[in-house]
N, C-alpha and C positions, 0 to 999 in steps of 0.2 A: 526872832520871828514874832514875839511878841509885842517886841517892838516895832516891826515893818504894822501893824495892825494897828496900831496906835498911831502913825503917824511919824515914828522916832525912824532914821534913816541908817541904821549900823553896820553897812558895809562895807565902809574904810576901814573899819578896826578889826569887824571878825572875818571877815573873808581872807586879811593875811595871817588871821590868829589863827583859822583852821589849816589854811593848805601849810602853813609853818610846822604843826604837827603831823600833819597827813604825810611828808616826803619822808619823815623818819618811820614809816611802818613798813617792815620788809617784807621784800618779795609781793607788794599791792602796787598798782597804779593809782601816782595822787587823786587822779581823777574820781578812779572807784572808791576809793574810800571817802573822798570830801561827798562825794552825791550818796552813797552807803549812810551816810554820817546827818546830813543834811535831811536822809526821808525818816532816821530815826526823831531826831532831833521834831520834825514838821509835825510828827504823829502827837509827841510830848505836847508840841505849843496847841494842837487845834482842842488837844484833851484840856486844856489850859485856859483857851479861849472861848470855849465854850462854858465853863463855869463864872467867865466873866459877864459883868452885866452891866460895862463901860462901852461908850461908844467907840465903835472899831472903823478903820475906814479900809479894811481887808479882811482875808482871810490867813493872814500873816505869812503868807506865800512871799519870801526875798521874791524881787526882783529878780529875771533870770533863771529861777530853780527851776520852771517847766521848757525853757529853751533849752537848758543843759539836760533838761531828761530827753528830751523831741531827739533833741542829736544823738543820747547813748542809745536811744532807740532806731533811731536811722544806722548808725553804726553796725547794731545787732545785725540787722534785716541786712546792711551790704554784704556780710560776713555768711549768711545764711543764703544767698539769692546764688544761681548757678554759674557758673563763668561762660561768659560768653565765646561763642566761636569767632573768634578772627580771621579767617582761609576765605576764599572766595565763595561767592553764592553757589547752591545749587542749583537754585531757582531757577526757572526757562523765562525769558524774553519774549514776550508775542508783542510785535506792532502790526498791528493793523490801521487801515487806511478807510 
């Protein structure tokens, strides 16, 4: 992350270094742990980037890390919202003319 703020691009290399460790943690979903890991991680680099006083051309936010939160957050809220009724309407029909 310090380096997405720099301008350095390191997502070929850690994105499979992390989910490569993340599938061996039991009983966790890789998912939750790399994003688990990734807001750890985000907290370290902004404490980081803020004592620096180089020019930055972000806030060392990877690419991707706020689409992948938008979705675990879309996810939540599907998982929480009521289900829906399927059976026919109740509703009354009025046509008028």
């Amino acid at each position: 992350m310090i380096g997405a703020a720099h301008g350095l691009d390191t997502a070929e290399y850690s994105v499979p270094y992390v989910t490569s460790w993340a599938t061996s943690v039991p009983e966790k979903i890789v998912f939750d742990v790399v994003t688990a890991t990734a807001e750890r991680a985000r907290k370290a680099a902004v404490a980081i980037l803020d004592t620096l006083d180089t020019l930055q051309v972000g806030d060392g936010e990877p690419p991707g890390l706020a689409a992948a939160r938008d979705r675990a957050t879309a996810r939540e809220r599907e998982t929480r919202r009521p289900a829906r009724r399927r059976g026919p309407s109740t509703r009354s029909t009025v046509v008028t003319r």
